[in-house]
N, CA, C and O atoms as a GROMACS GRO file, in nm:
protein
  360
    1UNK      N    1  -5.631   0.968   2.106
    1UNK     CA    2  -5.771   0.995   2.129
    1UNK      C    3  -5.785   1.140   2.176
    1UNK      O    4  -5.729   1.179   2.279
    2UNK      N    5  -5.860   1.217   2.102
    2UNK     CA    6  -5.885   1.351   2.118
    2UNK      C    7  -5.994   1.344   2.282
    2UNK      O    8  -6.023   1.237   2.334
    3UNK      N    9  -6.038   1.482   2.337
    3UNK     CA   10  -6.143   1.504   2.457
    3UNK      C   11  -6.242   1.466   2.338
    3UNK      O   12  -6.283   1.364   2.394
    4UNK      N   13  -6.290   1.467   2.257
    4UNK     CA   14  -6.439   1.420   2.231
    4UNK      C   15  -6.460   1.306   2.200
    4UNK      O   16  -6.566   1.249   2.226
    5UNK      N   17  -6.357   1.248   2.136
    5UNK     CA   18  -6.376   1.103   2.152
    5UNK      C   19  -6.390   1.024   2.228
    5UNK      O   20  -6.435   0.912   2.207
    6UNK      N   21  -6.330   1.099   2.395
    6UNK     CA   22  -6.306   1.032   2.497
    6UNK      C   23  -6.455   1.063   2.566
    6UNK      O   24  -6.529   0.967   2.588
    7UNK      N   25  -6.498   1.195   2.599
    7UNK     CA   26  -6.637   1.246   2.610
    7UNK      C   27  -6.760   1.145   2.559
    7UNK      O   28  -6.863   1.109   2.617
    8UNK      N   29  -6.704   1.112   2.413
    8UNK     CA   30  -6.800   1.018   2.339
    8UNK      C   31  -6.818   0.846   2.408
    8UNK      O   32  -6.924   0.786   2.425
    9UNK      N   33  -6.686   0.801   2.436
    9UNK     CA   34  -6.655   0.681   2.481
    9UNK      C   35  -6.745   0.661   2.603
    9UNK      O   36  -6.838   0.582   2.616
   10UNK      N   37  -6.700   0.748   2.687
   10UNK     CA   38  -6.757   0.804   2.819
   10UNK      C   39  -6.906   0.805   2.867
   10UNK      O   40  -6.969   0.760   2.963
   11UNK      N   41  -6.935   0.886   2.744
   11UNK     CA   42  -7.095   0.854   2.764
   11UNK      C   43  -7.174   0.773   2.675
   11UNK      O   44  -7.292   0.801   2.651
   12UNK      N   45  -7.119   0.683   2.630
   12UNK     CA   46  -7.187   0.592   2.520
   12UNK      C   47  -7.129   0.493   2.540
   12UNK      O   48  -7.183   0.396   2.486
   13UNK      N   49  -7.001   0.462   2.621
   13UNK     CA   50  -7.002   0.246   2.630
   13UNK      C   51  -7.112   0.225   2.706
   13UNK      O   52  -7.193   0.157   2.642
   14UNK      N   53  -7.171   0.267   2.868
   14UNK     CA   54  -7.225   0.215   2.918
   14UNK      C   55  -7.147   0.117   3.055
   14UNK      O   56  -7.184   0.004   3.087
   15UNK      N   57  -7.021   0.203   3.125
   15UNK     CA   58  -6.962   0.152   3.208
   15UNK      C   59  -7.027   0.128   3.301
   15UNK      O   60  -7.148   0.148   3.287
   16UNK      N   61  -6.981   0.081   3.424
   16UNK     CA   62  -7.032   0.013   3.527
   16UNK      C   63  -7.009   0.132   3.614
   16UNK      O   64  -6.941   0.226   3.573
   17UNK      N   65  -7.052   0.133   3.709
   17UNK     CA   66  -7.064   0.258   3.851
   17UNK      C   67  -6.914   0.246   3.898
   17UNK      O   68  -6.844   0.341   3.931
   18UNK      N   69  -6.875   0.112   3.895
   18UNK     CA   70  -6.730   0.116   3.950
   18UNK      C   71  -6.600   0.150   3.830
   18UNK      O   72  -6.496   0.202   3.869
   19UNK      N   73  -6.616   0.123   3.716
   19UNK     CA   74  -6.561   0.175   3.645
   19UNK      C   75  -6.523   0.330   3.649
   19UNK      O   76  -6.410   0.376   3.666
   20UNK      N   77  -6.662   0.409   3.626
   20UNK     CA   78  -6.697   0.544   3.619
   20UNK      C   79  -6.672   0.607   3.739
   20UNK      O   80  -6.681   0.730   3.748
   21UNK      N   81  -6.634   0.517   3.860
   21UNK     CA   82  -6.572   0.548   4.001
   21UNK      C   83  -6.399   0.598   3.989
   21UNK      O   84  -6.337   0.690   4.043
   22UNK      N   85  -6.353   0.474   3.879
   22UNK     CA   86  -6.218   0.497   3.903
   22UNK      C   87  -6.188   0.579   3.804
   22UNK      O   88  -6.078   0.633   3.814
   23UNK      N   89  -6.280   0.615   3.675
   23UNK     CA   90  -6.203   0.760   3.585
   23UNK      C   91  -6.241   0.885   3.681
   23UNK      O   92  -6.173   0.982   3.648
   24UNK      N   93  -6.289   0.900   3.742
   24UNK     CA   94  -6.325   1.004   3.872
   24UNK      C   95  -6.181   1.015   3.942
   24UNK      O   96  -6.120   1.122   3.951
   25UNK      N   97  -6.132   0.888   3.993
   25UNK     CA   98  -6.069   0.894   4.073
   25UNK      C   99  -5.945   0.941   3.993
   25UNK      O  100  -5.867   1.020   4.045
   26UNK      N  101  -5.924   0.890   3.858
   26UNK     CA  102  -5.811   0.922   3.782
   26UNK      C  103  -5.787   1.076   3.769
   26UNK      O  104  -5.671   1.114   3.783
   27UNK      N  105  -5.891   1.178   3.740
   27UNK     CA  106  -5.914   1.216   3.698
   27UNK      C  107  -5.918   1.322   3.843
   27UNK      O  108  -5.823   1.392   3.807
   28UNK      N  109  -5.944   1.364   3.934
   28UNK     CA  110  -5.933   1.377   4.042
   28UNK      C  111  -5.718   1.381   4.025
   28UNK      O  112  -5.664   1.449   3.937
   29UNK      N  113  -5.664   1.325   4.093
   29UNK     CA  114  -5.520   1.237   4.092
   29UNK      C  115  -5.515   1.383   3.978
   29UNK      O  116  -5.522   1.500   4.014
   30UNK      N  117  -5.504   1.342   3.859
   30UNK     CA  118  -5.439   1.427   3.727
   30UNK      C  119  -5.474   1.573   3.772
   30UNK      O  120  -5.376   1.644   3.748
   31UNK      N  121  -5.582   1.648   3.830
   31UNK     CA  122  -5.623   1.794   3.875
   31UNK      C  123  -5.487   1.805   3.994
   31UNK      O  124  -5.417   1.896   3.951
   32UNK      N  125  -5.432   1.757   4.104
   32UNK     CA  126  -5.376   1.750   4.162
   32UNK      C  127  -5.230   1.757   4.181
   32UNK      O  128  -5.160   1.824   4.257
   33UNK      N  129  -5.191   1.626   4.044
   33UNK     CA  130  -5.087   1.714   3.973
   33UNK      C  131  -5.071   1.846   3.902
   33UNK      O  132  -4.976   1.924   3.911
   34UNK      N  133  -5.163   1.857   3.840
   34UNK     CA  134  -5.107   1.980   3.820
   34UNK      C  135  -5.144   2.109   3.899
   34UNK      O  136  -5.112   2.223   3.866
   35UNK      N  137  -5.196   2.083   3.976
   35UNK     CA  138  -5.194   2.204   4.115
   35UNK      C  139  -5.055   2.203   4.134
   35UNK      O  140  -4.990   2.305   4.111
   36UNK      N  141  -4.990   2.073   4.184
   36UNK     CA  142  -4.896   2.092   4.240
   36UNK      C  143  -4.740   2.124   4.133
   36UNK      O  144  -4.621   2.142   4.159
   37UNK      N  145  -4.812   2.116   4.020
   37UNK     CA  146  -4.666   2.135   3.925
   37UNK      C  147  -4.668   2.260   3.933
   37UNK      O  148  -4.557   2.313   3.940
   38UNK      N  149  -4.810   2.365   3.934
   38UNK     CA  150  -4.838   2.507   3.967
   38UNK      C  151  -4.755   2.610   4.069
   38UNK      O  152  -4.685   2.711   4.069
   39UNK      N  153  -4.822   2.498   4.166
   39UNK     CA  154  -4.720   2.556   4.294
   39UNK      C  155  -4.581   2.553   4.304
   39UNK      O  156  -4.510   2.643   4.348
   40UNK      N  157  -4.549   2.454   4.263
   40UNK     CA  158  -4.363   2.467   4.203
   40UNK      C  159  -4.344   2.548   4.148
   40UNK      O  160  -4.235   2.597   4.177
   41UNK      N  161  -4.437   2.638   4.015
   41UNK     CA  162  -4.354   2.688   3.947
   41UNK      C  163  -4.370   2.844   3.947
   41UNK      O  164  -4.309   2.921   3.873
   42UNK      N  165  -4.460   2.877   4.041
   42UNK     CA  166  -4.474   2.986   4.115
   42UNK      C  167  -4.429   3.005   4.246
   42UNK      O  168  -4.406   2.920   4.332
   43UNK      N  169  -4.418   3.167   4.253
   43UNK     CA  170  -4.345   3.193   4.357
   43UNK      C  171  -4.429   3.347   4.439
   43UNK      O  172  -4.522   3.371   4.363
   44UNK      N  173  -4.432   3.436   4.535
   44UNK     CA  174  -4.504   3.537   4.570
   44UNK      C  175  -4.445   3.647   4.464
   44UNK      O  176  -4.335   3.665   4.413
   45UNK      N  177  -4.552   3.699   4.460
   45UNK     CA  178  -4.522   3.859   4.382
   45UNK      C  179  -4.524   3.774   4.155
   45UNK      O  180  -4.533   3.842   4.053
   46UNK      N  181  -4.515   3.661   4.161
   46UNK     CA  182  -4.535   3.620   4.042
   46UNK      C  183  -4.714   3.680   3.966
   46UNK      O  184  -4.813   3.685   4.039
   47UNK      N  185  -4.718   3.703   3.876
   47UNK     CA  186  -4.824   3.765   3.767
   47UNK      C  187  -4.869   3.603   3.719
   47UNK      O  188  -4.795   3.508   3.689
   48UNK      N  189  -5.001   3.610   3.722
   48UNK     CA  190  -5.073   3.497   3.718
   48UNK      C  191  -5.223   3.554   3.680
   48UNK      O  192  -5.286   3.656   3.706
   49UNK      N  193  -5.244   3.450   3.613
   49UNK     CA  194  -5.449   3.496   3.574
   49UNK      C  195  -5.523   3.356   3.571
   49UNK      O  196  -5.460   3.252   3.546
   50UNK      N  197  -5.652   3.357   3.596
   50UNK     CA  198  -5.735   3.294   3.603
   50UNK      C  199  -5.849   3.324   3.575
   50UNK      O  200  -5.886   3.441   3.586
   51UNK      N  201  -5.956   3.192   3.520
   51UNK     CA  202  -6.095   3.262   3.460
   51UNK      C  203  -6.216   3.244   3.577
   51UNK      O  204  -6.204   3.141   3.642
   52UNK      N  205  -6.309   3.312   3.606
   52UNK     CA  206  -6.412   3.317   3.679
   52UNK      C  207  -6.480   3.201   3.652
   52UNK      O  208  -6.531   3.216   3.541
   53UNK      N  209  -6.514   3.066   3.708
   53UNK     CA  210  -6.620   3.015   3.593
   53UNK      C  211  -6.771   3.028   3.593
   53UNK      O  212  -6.833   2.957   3.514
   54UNK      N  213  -6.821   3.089   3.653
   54UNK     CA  214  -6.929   3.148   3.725
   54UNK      C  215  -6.973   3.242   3.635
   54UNK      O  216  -7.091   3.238   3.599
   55UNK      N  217  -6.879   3.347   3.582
   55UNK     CA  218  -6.906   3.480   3.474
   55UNK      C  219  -6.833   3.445   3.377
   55UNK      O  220  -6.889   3.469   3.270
   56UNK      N  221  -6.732   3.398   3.367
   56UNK     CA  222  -6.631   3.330   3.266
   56UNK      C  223  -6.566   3.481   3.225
   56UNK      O  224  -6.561   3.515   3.107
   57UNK      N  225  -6.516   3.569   3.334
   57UNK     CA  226  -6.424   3.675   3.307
   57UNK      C  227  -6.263   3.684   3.405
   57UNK      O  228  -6.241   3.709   3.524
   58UNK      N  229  -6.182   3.654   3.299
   58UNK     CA  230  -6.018   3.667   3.345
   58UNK      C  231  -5.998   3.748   3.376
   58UNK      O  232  -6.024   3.858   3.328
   59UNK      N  233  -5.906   3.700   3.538
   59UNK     CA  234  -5.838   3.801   3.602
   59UNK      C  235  -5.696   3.782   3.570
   59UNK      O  236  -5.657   3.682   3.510
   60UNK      N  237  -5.632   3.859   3.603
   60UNK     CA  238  -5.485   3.917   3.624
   60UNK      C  239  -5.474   3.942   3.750
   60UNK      O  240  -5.570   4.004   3.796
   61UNK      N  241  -5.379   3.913   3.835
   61UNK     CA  242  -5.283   3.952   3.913
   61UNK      C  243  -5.142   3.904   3.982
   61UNK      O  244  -5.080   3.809   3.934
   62UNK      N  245  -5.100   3.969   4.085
   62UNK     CA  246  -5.030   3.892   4.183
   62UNK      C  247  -5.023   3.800   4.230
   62UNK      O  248  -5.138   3.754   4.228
   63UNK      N  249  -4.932   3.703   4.298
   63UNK     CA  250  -4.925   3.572   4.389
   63UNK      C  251  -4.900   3.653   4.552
   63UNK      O  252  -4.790   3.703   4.580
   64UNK      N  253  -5.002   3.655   4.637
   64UNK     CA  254  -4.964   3.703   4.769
   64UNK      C  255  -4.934   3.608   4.869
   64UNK      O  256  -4.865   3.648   4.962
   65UNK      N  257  -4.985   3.453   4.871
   65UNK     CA  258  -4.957   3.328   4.956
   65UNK      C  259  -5.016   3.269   4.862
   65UNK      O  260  -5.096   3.290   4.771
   66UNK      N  261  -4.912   3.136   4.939
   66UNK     CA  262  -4.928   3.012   4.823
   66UNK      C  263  -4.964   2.928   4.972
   66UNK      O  264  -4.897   2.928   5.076
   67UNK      N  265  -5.073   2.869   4.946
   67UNK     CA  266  -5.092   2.767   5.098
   67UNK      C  267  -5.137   2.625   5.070
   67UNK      O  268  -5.121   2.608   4.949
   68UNK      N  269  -5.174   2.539   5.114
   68UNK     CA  270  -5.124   2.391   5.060
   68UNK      C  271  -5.240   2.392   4.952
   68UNK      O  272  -5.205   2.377   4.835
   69UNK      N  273  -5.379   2.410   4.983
   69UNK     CA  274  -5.494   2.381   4.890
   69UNK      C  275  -5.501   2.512   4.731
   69UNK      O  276  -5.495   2.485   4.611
   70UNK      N  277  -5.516   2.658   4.806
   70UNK     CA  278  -5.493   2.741   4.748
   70UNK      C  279  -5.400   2.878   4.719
   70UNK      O  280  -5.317   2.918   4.800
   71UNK      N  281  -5.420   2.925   4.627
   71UNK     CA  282  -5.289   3.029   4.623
   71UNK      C  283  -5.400   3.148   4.631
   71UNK      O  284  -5.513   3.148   4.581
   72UNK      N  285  -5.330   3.262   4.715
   72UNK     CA  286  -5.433   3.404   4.708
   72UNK      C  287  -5.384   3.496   4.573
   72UNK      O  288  -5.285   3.493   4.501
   73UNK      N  289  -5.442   3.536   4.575
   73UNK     CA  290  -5.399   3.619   4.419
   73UNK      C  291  -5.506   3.792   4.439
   73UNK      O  292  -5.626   3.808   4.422
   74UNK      N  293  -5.404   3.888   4.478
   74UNK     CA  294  -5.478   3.997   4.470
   74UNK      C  295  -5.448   4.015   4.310
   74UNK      O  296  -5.379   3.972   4.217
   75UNK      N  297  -5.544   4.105   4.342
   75UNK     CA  298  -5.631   4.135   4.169
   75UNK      C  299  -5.661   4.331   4.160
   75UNK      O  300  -5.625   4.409   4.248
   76UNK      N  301  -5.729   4.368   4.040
   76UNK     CA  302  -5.773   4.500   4.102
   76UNK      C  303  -5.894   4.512   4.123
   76UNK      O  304  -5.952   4.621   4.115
   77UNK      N  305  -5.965   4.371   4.159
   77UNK     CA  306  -6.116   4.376   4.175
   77UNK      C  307  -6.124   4.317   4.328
   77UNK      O  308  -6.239   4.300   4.368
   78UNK      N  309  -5.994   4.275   4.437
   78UNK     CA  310  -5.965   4.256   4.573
   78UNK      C  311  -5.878   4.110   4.514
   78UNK      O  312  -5.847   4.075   4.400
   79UNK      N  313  -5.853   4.034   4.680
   79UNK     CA  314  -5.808   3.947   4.640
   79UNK      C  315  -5.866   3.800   4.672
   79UNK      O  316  -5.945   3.781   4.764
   80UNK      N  317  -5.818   3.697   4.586
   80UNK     CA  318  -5.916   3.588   4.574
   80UNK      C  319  -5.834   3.460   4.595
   80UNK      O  320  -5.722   3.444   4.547
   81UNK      N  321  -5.899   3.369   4.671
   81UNK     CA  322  -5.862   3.262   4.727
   81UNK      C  323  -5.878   3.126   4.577
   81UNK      O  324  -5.983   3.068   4.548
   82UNK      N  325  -5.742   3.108   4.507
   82UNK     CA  326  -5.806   3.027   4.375
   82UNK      C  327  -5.708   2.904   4.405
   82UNK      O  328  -5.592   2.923   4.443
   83UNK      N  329  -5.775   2.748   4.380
   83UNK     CA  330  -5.726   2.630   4.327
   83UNK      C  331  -5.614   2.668   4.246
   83UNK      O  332  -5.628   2.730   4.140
   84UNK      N  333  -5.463   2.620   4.312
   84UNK     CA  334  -5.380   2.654   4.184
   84UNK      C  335  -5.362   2.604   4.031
   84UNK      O  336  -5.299   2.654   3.938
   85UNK      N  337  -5.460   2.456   4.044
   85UNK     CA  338  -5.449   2.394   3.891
   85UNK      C  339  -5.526   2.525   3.820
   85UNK      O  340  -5.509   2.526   3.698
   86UNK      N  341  -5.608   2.636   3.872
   86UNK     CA  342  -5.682   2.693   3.775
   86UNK      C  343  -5.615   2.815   3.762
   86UNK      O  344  -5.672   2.915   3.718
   87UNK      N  345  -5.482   2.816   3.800
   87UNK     CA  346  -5.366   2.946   3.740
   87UNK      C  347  -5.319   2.905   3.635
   87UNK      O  348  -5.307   2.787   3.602
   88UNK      N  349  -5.281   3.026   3.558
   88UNK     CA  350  -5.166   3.006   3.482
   88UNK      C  351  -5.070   3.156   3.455
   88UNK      O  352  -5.108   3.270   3.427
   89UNK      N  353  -4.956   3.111   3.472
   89UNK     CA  354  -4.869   3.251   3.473
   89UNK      C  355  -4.828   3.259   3.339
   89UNK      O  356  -4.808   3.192   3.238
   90UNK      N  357  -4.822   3.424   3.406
   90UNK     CA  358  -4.872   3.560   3.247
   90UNK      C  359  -4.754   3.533   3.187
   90UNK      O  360  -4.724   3.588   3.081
   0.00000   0.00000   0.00000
Protein backbone atom coordinates (compact mmCIF):
# COMPACT_ATOMS: atom_id res chain seq x y z
CA UNK A 1 0.00 0.00 0.00
CA UNK A 2 1.46 3.20 -1.28
CA UNK A 3 0.94 6.94 1.21
CA UNK A 4 -2.09 7.64 -0.99
CA UNK A 5 -3.79 4.79 -0.73
CA UNK A 6 -3.31 4.84 2.82
CA UNK A 7 -4.24 8.82 2.92
CA UNK A 8 -7.28 7.52 0.86
CA UNK A 9 -8.22 4.63 3.36
CA UNK A 10 -7.77 7.14 6.09
CA UNK A 11 -10.04 9.55 5.08
CA UNK A 12 -12.73 7.62 3.44
CA UNK A 13 -13.47 4.30 5.71
CA UNK A 14 -14.98 6.39 8.30
CA UNK A 15 -13.08 5.07 11.52
CA UNK A 16 -14.11 5.48 14.88
CA UNK A 17 -12.36 8.34 17.20
CA UNK A 18 -10.66 5.45 18.90
CA UNK A 19 -9.40 3.87 16.01
CA UNK A 20 -8.03 7.25 14.52
CA UNK A 21 -6.60 7.56 18.26
CA UNK A 22 -4.41 4.61 17.85
CA UNK A 23 -2.97 5.42 14.07
CA UNK A 24 -1.94 8.75 15.94
CA UNK A 25 -0.50 6.89 18.44
CA UNK A 26 1.25 4.55 15.86
CA UNK A 27 2.30 7.03 14.08
CA UNK A 28 3.63 9.27 16.85
CA UNK A 29 5.87 5.73 18.17
CA UNK A 30 7.27 5.46 14.22
CA UNK A 31 8.47 9.66 14.34
CA UNK A 32 10.39 8.56 17.46
CA UNK A 33 12.08 5.87 16.07
CA UNK A 34 13.47 7.41 13.81
CA UNK A 35 14.65 10.39 15.85
CA UNK A 36 16.30 8.02 17.68
CA UNK A 37 17.91 5.90 14.79
CA UNK A 38 19.11 9.74 13.91
CA UNK A 39 20.71 10.26 16.99
CA UNK A 40 22.68 7.03 16.76
CA UNK A 41 23.88 7.77 13.69
CA UNK A 42 25.13 11.12 14.26
CA UNK A 43 27.75 12.42 16.08
CA UNK A 44 29.06 16.47 16.92
CA UNK A 45 30.81 18.30 14.16
CA UNK A 46 28.72 15.73 11.62
CA UNK A 47 27.18 17.84 8.29
CA UNK A 48 23.51 17.46 8.36
CA UNK A 49 20.51 19.50 6.60
CA UNK A 50 17.09 20.06 7.19
CA UNK A 51 14.01 21.78 5.56
CA UNK A 52 12.27 24.87 7.14
CA UNK A 53 8.64 23.89 7.01
CA UNK A 54 7.36 27.22 7.54
CA UNK A 55 9.39 28.66 4.20
CA UNK A 56 10.21 25.21 2.95
CA UNK A 57 14.06 26.37 2.54
CA UNK A 58 17.09 23.77 3.34
CA UNK A 59 19.63 24.26 5.56
CA UNK A 60 23.05 22.82 5.79
CA UNK A 61 25.15 22.57 8.64
CA UNK A 62 26.97 21.28 11.65
CA UNK A 63 25.93 18.96 14.66
CA UNK A 64 26.96 21.23 17.84
CA UNK A 65 24.79 19.11 20.74
CA UNK A 66 22.78 16.34 20.45
CA UNK A 67 20.29 16.50 23.61
CA UNK A 68 17.55 13.98 24.33
CA UNK A 69 14.52 15.84 22.37
CA UNK A 70 16.70 17.93 19.95
CA UNK A 71 19.94 18.24 18.12
CA UNK A 72 21.43 22.04 17.66
CA UNK A 73 22.72 22.48 14.32
CA UNK A 74 24.67 25.78 13.59
CA UNK A 75 24.05 26.88 10.17
CA UNK A 76 25.29 30.15 8.30
CA UNK A 77 22.00 31.75 9.01
CA UNK A 78 22.84 31.08 13.30
CA UNK A 79 22.08 28.09 15.01
CA UNK A 80 18.85 26.10 15.34
CA UNK A 81 17.31 23.92 17.82
CA UNK A 82 15.76 20.90 15.24
CA UNK A 83 13.71 17.46 16.05
CA UNK A 84 16.28 14.96 14.98
CA UNK A 85 13.70 12.74 12.90
CA UNK A 86 13.77 16.02 10.66
CA UNK A 87 17.74 15.61 9.90
CA UNK A 88 19.31 13.96 7.48
CA UNK A 89 23.12 13.70 6.97
CA UNK A 90 24.84 15.22 3.91
Amino acid sequence: MDINQLKSAIMLNGYSNDELNELGEAIKYARAQLGKEVKRSIRVGDRVQFTDARIGYIYQGSVVKINVKYVHVNTNKGTFRVPANMLSVV
